[in-house]
C-alpha positions in Angstrom: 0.0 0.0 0.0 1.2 3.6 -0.9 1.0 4.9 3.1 2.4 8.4 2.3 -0.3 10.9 3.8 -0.6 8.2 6.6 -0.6 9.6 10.1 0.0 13.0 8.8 0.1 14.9 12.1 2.9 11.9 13.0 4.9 12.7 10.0 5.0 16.6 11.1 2.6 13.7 10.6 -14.6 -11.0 20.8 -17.9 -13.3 21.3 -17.4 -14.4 24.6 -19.2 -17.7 25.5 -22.1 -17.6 27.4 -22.0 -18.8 30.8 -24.7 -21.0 31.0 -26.2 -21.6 34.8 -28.2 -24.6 34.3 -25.7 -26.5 32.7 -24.3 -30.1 34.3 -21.4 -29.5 37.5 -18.8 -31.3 35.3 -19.1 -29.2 32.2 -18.6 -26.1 34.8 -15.4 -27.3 35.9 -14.1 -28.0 33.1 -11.6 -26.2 32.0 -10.9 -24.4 28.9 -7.8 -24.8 26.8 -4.7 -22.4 27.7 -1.7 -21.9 26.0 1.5 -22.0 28.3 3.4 -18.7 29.7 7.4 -18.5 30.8 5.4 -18.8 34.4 4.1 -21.9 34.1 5.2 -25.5 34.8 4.5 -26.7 31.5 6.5 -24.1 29.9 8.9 -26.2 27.8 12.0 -27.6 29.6 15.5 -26.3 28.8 16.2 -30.0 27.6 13.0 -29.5 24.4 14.0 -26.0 23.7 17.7 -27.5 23.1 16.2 -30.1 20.8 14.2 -27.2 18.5 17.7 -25.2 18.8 19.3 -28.3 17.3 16.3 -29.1 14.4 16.8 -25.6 13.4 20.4 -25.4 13.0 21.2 -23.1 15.8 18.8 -20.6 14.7 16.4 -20.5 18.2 17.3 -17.2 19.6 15.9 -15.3 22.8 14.1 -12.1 21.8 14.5 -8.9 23.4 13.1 -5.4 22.9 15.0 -3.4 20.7 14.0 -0.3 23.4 15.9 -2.7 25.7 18.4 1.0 25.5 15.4 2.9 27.0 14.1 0.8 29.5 17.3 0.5 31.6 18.1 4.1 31.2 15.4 6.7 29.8 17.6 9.8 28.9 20.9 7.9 28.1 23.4 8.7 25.4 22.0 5.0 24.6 18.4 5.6 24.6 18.9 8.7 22.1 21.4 6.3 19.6 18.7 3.9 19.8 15.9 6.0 19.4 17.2 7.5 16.0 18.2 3.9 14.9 14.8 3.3 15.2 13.8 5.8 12.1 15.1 3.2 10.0 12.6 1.0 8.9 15.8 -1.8 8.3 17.0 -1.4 11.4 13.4 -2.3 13.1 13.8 -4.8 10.1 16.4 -6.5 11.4 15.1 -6.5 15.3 13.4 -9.9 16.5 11.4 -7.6 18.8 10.8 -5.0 16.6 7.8 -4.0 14.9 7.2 -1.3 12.2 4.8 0.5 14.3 5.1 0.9 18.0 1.5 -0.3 19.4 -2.0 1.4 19.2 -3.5 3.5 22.0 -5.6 1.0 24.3 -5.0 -1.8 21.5 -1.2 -3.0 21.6 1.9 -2.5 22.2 5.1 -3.6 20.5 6.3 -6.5 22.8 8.8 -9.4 22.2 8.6 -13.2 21.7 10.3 -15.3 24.1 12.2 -17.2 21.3 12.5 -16.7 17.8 13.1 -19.1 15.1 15.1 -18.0 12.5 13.8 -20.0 9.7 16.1 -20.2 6.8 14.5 -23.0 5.1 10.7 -24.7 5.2 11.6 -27.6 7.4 12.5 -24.7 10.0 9.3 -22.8 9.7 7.6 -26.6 9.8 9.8 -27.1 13.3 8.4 -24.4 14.8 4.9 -25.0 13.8 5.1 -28.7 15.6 7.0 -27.6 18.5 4.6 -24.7 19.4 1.8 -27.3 18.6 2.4 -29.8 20.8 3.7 -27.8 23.6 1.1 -25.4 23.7 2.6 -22.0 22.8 1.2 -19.0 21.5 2.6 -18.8 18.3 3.3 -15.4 16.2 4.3 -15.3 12.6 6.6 -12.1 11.1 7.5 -11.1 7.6 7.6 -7.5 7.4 6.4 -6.5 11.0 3.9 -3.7 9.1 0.3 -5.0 10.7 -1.6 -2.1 12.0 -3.5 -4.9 14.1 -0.1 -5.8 16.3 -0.6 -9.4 14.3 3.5 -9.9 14.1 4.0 -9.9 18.1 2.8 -11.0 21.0 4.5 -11.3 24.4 5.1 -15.2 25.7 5.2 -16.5 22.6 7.3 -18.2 20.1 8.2 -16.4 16.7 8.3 -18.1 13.4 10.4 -15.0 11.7 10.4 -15.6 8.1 13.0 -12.4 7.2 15.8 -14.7 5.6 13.7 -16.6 3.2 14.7 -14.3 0.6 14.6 -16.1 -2.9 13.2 -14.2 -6.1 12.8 -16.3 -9.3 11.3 -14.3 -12.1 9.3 -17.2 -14.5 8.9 -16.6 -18.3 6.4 -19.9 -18.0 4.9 -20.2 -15.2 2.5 -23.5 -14.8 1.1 -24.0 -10.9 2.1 -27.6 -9.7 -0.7 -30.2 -10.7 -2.3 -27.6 -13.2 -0.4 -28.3 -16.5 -3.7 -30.2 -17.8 -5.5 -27.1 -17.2 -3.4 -24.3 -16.8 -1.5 -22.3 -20.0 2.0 -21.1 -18.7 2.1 -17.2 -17.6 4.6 -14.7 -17.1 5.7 -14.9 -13.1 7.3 -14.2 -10.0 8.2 -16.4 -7.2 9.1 -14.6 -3.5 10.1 -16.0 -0.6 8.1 -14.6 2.8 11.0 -12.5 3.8 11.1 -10.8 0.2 10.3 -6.8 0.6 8.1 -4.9 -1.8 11.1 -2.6 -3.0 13.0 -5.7 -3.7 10.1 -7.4 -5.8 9.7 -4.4 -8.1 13.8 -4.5 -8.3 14.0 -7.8 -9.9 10.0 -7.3 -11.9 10.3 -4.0 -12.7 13.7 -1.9 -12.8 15.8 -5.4 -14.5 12.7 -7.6 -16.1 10.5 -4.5 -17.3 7.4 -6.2 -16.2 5.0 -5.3 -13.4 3.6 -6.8 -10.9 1.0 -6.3 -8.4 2.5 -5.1 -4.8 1.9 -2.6 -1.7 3.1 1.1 -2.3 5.4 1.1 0.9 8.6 0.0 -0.1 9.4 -2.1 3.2 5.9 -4.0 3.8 6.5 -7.7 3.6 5.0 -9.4 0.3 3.2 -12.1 2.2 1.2 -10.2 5.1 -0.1 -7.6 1.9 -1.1 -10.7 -0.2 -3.1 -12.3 2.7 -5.0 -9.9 3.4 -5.8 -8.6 -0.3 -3.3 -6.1 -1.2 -3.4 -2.7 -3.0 -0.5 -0.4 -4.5 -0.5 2.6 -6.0 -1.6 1.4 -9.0 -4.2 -1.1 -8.3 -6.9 0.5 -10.2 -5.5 -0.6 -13.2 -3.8 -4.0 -12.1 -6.2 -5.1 -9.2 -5.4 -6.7 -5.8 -2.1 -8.3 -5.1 -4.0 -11.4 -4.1 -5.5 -11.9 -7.2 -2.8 -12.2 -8.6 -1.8 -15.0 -6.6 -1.0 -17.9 -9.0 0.5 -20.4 -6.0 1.9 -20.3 -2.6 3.8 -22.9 0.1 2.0 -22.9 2.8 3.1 -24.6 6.4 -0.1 -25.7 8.3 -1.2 -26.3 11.8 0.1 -30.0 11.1 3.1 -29.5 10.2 3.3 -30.3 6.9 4.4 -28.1 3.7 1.7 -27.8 1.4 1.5 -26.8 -2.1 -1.9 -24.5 -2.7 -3.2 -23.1 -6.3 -5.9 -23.5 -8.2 -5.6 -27.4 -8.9 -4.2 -28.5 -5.4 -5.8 -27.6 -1.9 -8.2 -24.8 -3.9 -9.8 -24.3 -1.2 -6.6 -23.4 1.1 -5.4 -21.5 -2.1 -8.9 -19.3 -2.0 -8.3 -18.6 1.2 -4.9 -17.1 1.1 -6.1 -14.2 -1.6 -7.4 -12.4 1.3 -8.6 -14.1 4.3 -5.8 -12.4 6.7 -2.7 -12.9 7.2 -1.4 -15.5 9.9 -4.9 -17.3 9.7 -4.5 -20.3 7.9 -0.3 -21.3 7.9 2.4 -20.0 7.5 3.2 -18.9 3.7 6.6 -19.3 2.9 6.9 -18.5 -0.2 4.7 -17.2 -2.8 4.0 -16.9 -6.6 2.4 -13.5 -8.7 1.2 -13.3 -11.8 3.4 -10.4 -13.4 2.0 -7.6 -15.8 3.6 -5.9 -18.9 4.6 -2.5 -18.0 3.3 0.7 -19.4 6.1 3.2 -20.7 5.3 6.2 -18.1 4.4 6.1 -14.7 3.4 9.8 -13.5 2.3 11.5 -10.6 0.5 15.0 -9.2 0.4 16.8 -6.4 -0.7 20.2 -5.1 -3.3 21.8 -2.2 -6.0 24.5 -2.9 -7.4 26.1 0.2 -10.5 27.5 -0.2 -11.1 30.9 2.0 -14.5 30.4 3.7 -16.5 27.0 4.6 -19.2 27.7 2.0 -16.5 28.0 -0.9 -14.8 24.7 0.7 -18.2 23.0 0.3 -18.4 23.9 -3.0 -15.0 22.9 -3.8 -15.4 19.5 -2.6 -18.6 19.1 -4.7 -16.5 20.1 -7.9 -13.8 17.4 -7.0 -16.4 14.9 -6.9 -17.8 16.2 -9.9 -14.3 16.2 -11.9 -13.3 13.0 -10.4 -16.0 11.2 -11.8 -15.5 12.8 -15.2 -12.0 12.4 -15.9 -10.1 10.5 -13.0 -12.5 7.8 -12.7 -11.1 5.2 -14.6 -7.8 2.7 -14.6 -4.8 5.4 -14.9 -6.0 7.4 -11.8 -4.7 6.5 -8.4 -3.6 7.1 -4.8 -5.4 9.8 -3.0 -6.8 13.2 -2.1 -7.9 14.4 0.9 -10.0 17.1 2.8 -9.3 18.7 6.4 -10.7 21.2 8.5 -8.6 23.7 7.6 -10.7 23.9 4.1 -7.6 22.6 2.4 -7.8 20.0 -0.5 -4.9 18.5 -0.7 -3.7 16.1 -3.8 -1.1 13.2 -4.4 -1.6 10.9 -7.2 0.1 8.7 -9.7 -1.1 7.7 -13.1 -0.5 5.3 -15.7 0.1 4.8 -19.2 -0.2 8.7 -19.9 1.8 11.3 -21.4 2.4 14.6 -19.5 0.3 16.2 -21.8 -2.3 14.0 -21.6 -2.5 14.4 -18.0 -1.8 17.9 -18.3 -5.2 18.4 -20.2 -7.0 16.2 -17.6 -6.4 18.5 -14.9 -6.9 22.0 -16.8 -10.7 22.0 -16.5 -9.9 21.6 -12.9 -7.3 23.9 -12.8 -9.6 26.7 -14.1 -12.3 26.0 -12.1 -10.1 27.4 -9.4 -8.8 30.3 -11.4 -11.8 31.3 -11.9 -12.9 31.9 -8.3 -10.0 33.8 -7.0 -12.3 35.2 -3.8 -12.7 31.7 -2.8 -9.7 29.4 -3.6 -6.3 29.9 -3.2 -3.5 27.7 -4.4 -1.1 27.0 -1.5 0.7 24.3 -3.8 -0.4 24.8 -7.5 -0.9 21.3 -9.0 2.4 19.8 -10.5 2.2 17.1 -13.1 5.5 14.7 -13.9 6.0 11.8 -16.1 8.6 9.2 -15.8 9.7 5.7 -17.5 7.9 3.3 -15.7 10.7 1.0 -15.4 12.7 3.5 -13.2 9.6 4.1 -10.4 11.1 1.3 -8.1 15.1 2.4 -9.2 16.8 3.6 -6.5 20.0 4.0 -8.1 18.5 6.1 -10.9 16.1 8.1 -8.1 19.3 8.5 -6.2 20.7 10.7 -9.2 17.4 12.5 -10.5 14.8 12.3 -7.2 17.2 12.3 -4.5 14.0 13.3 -2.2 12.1 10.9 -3.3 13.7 8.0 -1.3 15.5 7.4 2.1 18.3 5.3 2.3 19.7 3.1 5.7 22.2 5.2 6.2 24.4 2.4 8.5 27.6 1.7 7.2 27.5 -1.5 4.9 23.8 -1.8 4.6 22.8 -2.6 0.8 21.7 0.1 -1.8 18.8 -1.4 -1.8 17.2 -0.8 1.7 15.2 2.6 0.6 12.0 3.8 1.8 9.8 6.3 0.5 10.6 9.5 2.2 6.5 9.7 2.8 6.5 6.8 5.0 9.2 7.6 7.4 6.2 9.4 9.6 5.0 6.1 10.3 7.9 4.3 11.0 8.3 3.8 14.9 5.2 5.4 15.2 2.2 5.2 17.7 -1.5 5.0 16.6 -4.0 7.0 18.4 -6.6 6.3 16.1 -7.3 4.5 12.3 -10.7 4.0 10.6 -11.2 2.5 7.0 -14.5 2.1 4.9 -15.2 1.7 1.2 -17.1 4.1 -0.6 -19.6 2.8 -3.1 -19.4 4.2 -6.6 -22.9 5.0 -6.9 -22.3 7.8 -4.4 -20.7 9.3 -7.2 -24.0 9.8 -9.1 -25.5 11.5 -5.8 -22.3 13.8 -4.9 -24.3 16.0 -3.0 -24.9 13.9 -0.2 -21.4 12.6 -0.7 -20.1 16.0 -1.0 -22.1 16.5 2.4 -20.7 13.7 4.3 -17.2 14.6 3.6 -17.6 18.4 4.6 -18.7 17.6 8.0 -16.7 15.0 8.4 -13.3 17.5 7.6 -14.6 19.2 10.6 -13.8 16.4 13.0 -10.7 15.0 10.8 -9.1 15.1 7.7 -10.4 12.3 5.4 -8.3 10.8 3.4 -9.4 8.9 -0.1 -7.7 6.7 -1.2 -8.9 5.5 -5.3 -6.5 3.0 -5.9 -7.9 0.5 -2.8 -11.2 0.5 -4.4 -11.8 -1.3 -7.6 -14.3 0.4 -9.5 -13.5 1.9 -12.4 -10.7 -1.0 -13.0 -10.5 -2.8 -15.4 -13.0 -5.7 -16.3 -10.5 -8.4 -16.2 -9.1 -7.2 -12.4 -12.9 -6.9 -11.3 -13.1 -10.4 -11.9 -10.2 -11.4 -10.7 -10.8 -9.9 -7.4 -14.6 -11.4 -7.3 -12.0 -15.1 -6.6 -11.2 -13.8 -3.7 -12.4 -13.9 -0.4 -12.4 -10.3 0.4 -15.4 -8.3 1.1 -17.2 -7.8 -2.6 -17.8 -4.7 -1.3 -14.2 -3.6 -3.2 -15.4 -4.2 -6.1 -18.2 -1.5 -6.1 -15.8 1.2 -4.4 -14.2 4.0 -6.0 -12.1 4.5 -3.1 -11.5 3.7 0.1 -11.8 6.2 3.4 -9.1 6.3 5.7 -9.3 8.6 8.7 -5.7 8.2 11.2 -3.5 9.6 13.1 -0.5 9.1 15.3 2.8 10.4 17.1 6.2 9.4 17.4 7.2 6.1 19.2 9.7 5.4 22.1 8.2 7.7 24.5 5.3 7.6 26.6 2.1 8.1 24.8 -0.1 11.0 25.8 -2.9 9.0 26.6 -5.4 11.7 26.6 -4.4 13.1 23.5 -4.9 9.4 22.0 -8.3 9.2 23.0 -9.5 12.8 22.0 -8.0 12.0 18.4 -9.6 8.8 18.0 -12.7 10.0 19.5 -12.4 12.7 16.7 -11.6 10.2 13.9 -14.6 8.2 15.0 -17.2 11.4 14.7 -15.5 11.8 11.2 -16.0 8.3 10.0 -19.7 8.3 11.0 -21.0 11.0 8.7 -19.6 8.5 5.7 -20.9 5.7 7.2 -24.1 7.4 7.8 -24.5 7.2 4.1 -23.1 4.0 3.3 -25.6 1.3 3.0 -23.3 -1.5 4.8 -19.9 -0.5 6.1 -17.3 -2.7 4.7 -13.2 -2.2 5.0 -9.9 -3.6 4.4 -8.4 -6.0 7.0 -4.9 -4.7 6.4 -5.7 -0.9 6.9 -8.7 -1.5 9.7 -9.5 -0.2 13.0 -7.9 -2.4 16.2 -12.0 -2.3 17.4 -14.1 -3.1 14.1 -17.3 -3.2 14.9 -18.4 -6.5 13.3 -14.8 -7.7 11.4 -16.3 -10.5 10.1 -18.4 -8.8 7.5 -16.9 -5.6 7.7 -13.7 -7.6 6.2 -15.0 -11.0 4.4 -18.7 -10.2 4.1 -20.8 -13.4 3.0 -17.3 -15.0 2.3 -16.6 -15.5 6.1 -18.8 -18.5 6.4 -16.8 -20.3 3.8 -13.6 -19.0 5.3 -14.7 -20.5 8.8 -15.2 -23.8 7.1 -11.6 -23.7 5.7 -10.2 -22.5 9.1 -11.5 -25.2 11.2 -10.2 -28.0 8.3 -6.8 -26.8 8.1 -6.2 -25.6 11.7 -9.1 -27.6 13.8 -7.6 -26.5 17.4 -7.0 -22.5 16.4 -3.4 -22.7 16.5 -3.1 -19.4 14.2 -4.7 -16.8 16.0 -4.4 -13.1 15.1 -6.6 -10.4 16.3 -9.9 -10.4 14.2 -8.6 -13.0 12.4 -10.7 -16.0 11.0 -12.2 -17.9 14.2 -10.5 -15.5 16.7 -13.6 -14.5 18.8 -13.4 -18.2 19.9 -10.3 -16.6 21.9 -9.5 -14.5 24.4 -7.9 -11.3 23.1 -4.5 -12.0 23.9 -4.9 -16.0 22.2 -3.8 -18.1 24.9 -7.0 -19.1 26.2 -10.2 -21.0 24.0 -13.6 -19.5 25.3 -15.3 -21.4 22.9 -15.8 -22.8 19.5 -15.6 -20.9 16.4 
């Protein structure tokens, strides 16, 4: 996902069984299933961790904070060093215990595994698996560390960290295992879980001049954006990552490696495109269709403020208006967004148009705002750029003519190609007071009043941000119907765009609590006036609020019954539990203790 106006002001920006009283003494007492702590007596021996150590090759480690620094000595020489190590995404990257984000007011916070496997191999992600099985652990699963939901930690448990499976093969003929009968061979990428956006679209992109589907932010693991559907900046043209999916390894609750596509375990394979990451197995590797490229890649920017609230109401309404005209459609993505400081702020990309092309898109626009010079102002006047598609992702050739553009790890030795967006670095380390996603239908469009409406008030709670490439009207045909195979909400496939209100502050101090809670209290008042006109509220699993009302249609919709089914067959005794994952309300909220069935 493109996450650059996320937490701008950072970057500066479960069903509880019922207890039943008339029910027999000895179904009272029993007991419910619980996971074992460090505390308890059934916490595995010294002797059995010794044995994993050994299976694994030596790769069982202990896990420790990485704010280890600032917990024995707030204000040290240390604690600063360590706090600005931790504004490198690759640093956190490279942290057992570390987490892209630092936690979520009154959700989570970042906290370390016990142990870690380091898995370099499937056998040692299948280890882990067995051993956290049968000895009753809480087991957590981490790629890329990015889940808003805290999915990639959890305190007391063990860590299957997937970071060194690392292997790209880029397929001229791809055929999925068992499908050759059925199956005509397609252009393709293979990526192991520990594989990094920004090093996908390396090998696709900037040396094979193809495309494939991936998340905007450079760092987000392939695997957790895949599970949970997957959008990038230009999704409106090529659809969901996950529908792209052509195969993936998958370890389940068994242990055993299993091959899922289309031909073999469908079902397993239906529910990877989107049924949350960390529900099912643990992917290890993964294989996308791949696209041919378009010769430009563009983007826009700029922010008109309009000098009264009437005039801002009417300048939203003529957005709506000229977005359903001319940037309704597969070139148009990314997002625009309106605040309560009457600004309407742009940042888009484009595809597969020239600069003048997209020069003429904008003009109408462009004068619309001339023309009223009592009533709009342009604080950034809208900028237009074109570029060879096949240098987007370079960060060599950014590093000569965009040198802003990207953020490189600055530690000596680290490889040219750990780069992050210079957008995203507000949300690296950072703390979430509040996030709230919902996908606007497009038929809203045809009745922008109300639309218009609902986004003015809302502005006066919250900025509102919408974001056109994670909804999937106006796509393409053939990405429509690719995403309709998939088991998130259909409710994408009707949205023009999807809402996102958020905000956050820095991590690695104290959180001001109150502040948190005003914020989110603020995001929530926004979000209502859209979901006041949205028939049923539907979002994204990967960019969701901690406390969804409802996650299991709000992210699967009439998919989740299927996706139970498939849950309980591959993982019968709930050992993948994530928060609002598949069959997660069976659990407490931390996961070590079964409250009931799912």
């Amino acid at each position: 996902m493109n996450r650059r106006r996320f937490l701008k002001h950072a970057a500066a920006f479960p069903l509880l069984a019922k207890l039943r009283l008339d029910a027999p003494k000895a179904a009272a007492s029993a007991k419910p299933f619980r996971r074992v702590r460090p505390s308890d007596s059934d916490w595995p021996s010294p002797e059995k961790w010794a044995r994993l150590r050994e299976q694994v090759g030596d790769r069982l480690i202990p896990v420790t904070s990485p704010l280890a620094p600032c917990r024995d000595a707030p204000g040290s020489a240390a604690c600063a060093a360590r706090l600005e190590e931790m504004q490198n995404p690759w640093f956190i990257a490279g942290e057992a215990g570390g987490t892209q984000l630092a936690g979520w007011q009154d959700a989570w916070t970042s906290s370390p595994s016990a142990y870690a496997v380091e898995a370099q191999k499937t056998e040692d992600v299948a280890a882990a698996v067995n051993f956290a099985r049968d000895n009753r652990l809480r087991l957590v699963v981490k790629g890329g560390g990015h889940s808003y939901l805290g999915t990639s930690n959890a305190p007391d448990s063990l860590l299957v960290w997937t970071k060194d499976l690392r292997r790209i093969d880029v397929h001229d003929a791809f055929v999925p295992h068992g499908c050759a009968a059925r199956t005509p061979p397609r252009k393709a990428v293979s990526l192991g879980a520990g594989i990094r956006w920004v090093q996908a679209y390396d090998a696709v992109t900037t040396h094979a001049g193809r495309y494939v589907q991936g998340g905007g932010c450079c760092t987000v693991g392939v695997v957790g954006l895949v599970s949970g559907g997957g959008f990038g900046s230009f999704s409106k043209r090529f659809g969901m990552a996950a529908a792209s999916l052509l195969e993936a390894e998958v370890v389940t609750a068994d242990g055993k490696v299993r091959i899922a596509n289309a031909c073999t375990h469908p079902d397993l394979f239906w529910a990877l495109k989107g049924g949350g990451g960390g529900n099912f197995g643990v992917v290890t590797r993964i294989t996308l269709a791949t696209h041919d490229l378009p010769e430009l890649f563009g983007g826009m920017s700029g922010k008109i403020r309009a000098k009264s609230d009437r005039a801002y109401r009417r300048l939203v309404g003529e957005f709506l208006r000229f977005y359903e005209k001319a940037l309704f459609n597969p070139h148009w993505g990314e997002q625009a967004s309106v605040g309560p400081d009457n600004m309407l702020s742009f940042n888009m990309v484009f595809a597969g148009l020239t600069d003048d092309e997209a020069e003429a898109t904008w003009n109408p626009f462009r004068k619309f705002v001339a023309d009223s010079p009592d009533d709009f102002a342009a604080v950034e006047p809208i900028e237009i750029g074109t570029m060879d598609a096949r240098r987007w992702w370079d960060y060599d050739w950014r590093a000569q003519h965009t040198p802003n553009a990207m953020k490189f790890d600055p530690r000596p030795g680290a490889p040219s190609g750990n780069v992050w967006w210079s957008g995203n670095s507000g949300e690296v380390n950072a703390f979430i007071h509040g996030y709230e996603s919902l996908w606007l239908p497009a038929a809203l469009l045809r009745g922008q009043d109300r639309l218009a409406d609902a986004l003015y008030e809302g502005s006066r709670r919250f900025e509102i941000q919408l974001h056109f490439n994670k909804g999937l009207a106006g796509a393409p045909e053939s990405a429509i119907a690719a995403a309709r195979d998939t088991p998130v909400n259909p409710a994408v496939l009707d949205a023009f765009a999807l809402a996102i209100v958020a905000t956050g502050a820095p991590g690695g101090k104290a959180p001001d609590a109150a502040k948190a809670r005003t914020d989110a209290a603020a995001i929530s008042a926004a979000m209502e006036k859209l979901r006041a006109i949205v028939p049923e509220a539907a979002s994204y699993s990967n960019e969701s609020n901690y406390f969804e009302r409802g996650f299991q249609k709000s992210y699967w919709g009439a998919n989740h019954p299927r996706l139970s089914d498939i849950k309980r067959k591959y993982d019968p005794d709930g050992l993948f539990f994530v928060h609002n994952g598949v069959g997660s309300e069976a659990w407490s909220a931390d996961g070590f203790e079964r409250r009931g069935q799912s």
